[in-house]
C-alpha positions as CSV (number, residue, x, y, z in Angstrom):
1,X,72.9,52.1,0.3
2,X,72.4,53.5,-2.8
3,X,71.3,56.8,-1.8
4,X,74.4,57.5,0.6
5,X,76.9,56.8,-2.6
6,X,74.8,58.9,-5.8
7,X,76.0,62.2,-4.0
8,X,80.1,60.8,-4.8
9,X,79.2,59.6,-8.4
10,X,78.9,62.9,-9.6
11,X,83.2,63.0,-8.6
12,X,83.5,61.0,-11.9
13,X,82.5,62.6,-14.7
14,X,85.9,60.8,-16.4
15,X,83.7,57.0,-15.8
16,X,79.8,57.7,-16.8
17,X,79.7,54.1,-16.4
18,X,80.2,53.0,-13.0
19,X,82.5,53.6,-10.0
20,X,83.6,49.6,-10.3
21,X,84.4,50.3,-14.0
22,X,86.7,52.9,-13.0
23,X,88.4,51.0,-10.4
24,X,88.8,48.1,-12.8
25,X,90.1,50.6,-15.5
26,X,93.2,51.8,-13.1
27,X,94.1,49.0,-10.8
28,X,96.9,48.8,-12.8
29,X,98.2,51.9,-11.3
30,X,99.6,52.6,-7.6
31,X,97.3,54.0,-4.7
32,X,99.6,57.0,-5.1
33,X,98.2,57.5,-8.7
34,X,94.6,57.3,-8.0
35,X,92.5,60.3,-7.4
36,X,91.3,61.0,-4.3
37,X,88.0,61.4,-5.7
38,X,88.3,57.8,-6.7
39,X,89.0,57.2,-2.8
40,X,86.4,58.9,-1.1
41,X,83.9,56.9,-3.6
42,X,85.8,53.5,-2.3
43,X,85.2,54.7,1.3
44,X,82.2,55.6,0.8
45,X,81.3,52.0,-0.3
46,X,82.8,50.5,2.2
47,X,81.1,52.4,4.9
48,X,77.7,51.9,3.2
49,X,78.4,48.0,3.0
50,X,80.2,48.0,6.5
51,X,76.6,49.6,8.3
52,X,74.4,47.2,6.0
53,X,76.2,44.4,7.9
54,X,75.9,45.8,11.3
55,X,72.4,46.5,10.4
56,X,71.7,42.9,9.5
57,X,73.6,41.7,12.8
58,X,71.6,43.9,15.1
59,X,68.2,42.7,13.6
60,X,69.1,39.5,14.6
């Protein structure tokens, strides 16, 4: 899981911290407002957490 998102983590170079740092930093703002970047990182999360799950239920 970690390896699929490193390669999106070089998109912020604005948030060294953490991509959930970031996020927390503008949630105040619209979807309109935030970077795509910032988008694709979210996506890529999801997909990473959504194929975890599926490989948890198929080992079942």
């Amino acid at each position: 899981m970690r390896s699929q998102t490193e390669p999106f983590i070089g998109c912020l170079p604005r948030y060294p911290s953490s991509i959930f740092s970031s996020f927390h930093l503008r949630r105040r703002l619209t979807i309109s407002n935030l970077a795509f970047c910032e988008w694709v990182v979210l996506a890529a999360i999801a997909n990473s957490v959504v194929q975890w799950a599926n490989s948890i239920a198929l080992s079942r």
